[in-house]
C-alpha positions, 0 to 999 in steps of 0.5 A: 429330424428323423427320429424313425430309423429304418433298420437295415434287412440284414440287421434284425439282432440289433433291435435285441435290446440288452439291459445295460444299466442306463449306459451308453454302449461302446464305441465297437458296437457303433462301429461294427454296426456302421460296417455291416450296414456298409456292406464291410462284413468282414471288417465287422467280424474283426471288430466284434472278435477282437471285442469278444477277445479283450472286452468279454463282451457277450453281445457280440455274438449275436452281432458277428452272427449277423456279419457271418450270415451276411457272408453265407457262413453259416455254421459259424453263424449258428455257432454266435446265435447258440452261444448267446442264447445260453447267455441270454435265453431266446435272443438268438433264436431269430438268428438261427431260424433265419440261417435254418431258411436260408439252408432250406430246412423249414422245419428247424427254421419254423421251430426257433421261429416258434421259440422266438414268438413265444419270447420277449424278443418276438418279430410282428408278422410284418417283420417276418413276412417281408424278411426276404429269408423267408422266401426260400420256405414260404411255398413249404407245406410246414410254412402254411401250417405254420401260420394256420394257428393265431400267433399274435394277439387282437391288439398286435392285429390291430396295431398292424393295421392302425400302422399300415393304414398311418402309412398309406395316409388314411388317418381317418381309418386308424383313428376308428380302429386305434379309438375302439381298441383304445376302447376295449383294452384301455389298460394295454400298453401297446393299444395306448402306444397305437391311439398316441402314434395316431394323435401325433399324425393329427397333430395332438402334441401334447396328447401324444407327450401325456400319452407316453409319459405315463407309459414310460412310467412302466417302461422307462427305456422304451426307444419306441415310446421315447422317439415318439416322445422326441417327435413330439417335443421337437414338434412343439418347439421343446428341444431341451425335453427333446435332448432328455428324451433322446439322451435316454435312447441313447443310455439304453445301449441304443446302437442306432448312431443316428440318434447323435445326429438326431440330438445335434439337431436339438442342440443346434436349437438350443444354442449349445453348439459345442454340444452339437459338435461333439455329437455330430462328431461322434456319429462322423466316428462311425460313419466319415462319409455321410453328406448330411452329418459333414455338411451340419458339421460344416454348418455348426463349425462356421456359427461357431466362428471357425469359418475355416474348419466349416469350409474342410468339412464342406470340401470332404463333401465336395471331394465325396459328392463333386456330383451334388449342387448342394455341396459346392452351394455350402462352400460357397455360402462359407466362403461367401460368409468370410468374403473370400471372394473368387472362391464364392464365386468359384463354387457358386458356378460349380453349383449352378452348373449343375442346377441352374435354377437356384436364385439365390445362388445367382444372386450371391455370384453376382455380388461375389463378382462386383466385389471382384472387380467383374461388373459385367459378369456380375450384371448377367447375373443379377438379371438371371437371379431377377427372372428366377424370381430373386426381388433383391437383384432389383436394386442390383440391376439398377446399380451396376446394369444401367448404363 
């Protein structure tokens, strides 16, 4: 399971949260997310204006002004990114210094960038400083100055170098930092947060699910408390409090489709395949063309007994990725379940001649071919599933290749 999603460089209004009363946000947010991540822009321009149209959905144009800046339209850009920020002080201000940046004008860009740190909505320095915008006034005397005058709190500071030092595998060095912190601010929301990201990499489950439950006390929709609440659980095997948790990131207006996919797994887990299905469904929605989200589709279709179903998921696959072993290898374990025999072994040859290495699939073509009649076939490759390392082709050779 992924539960840590990395967002797209183009994306950053999306991470604005919205208060949405704990519901589900609508089917258009998820679509136009999925089309600007596609690259499919204007498409998303369509989708959030007809939104803004028919809904009266505010939201919306902090989203188009992401689209609109993508395309290099700039004007209608800040035009999205003012309007909201009446609606919603300061959400847009990160918008709007980044068009500010990519117009050369460091001096604007700085100061919507001074009002959006000072908001709720304030990037970390991390955010900022590898946003490639910014790259077009970072040799300007107004950026330095800029950044000559502490902008973040010691905590913020440290969180940063608890998080890089997580990510460049030193737990050790994030464990001292996170446990002074701890230490010194014991009552700070964000430090507890860090010393909770740190038990989880040392594998302090429960640690880490007594840690943040307390802290959703304060804030109950927390994605980032409750994704980490979410690793946790699955880690420990408790899918169910695993659904609850990323059921509450999804009713918090979460726009990460993903998180469907996420709780899919869980489900799987937990036997609720109809549940599982929907939620795989609801993310092919969005985005119809994803290898892993039609492949758990294909999966979850034949556990349900729908064996046929599964196969025209595993086909969509094929016909997007004729290239991907794995993808001729789940049709033919499909139809390899229902014993339709020439096609297993069909798809099995696909599979392997693109990654001759896999054993099992060998082994599997062997016994689709004896059922088909061709024994010698099938002896060539029992022997190659043998020599791969395949024991169970032992009583096979010794049934149908000694003569």
């Amino acid at each position: 399971m992924n539960l840590i999603k990395k967002i797209p460089i183009f994306l950053f209004c999306f991470t604005v949260v919205f208060k949405t009363g704990g519901q589900q946000a609508p089917g258009y947010l998820f679509k136009a997310r999925a089309l600007i991540e596609s690259g499919k822009n204007n498409e998303a321009i369509d989708v959030l204006s007809e939104a803004i149209d028919n809904q009266k959905d505010n939201r919306c144009y902090l989203f188009r002004g992401d689209a609109y800046a993508n395309i290099g339209k700039y004007f209608e850009a800040e035009e999205d990114y003012q309007y909201i920020n009446k609606i919603i002080p300061h959400s847009g201000d990160y918008g709007l210094a980044r068009i500010y940046a990519l117009k050369g004008d460091a001096s604007r860009a700085l100061a919507y960038l001074e009002e959006n740190l000072a908001s709720k909505f304030r990037k970390s320095e991390k955010e900022i400083m590898l946003d490639p915008v910014f790259d077009r006034i970072e040799n300007t005397q107004e950026w330095r100055q800029f950044w000559k005058k502490e902008r973040y709190s010691e905590v913020e500071t440290k969180v940063q170098e608890v998080k890089y030092y997580l990510s460049s595998g030193k737990m050790d060095e994030a464990r001292v930092i996170a446990t002074q912190l701890t230490g010194s601010y014991p009552e700070d929301n964000l430090a507890n947060y860090t010393i909770a990201l740190v038990d989880y990499e040392f594998k302090r489950y429960q640690e880490v699910i007594t840690n943040i439950s307390k802290l959703l006390l304060a804030d109950r929709n927390n994605s980032d408390y409750l994704i980490l609440l979410a690793r946790a659980q699955t880690a420990i095997g408790n899918y169910a409090g695993a659904i609850g948790s990323i059921t509450r990131i999804i009713e918090s207006g979460n726009t990460d489709a993903g998180f469907f996919l996420d709780r899919a797994e869980c489900f799987i887990k937990t036997g609720e395949l109809e549940k599982a299905m929907n939620d795989i469904n609801q993310y092919l929605e969005f985005y119809p063309e994803n290898k892993k989200a039609l492949k758990m589709a294909g999966t979850v279709a034949g556990a349900m007994g729908d064996n046929l179903k599964g196969i025209s998921y595993f086909t969509q696959n094929i016909e997007l990725n004729p290239g991907d072993p794995e993808c001729w290898l789940n049709r033919a374990n499909a139809y390899f379940t229902a014993k339709a025999w020439e096609f297993a072994a069909y798809d099995y040859g696909m599979a392997l001649d693109l990654k001759p290495d896999i054993a099992d699939a060998w082994l599997n073509k062997g016994i689709a071919l004896v059922n088909t009649g061709k024994t010698e076939d099938a002896c060539f490759d029992f022997k190659k599933a043998y020599l791969l390392g395949n024991k169970k082709a032992t009583p096979l050779i010794n049934k149908y290749c000694i003569h």
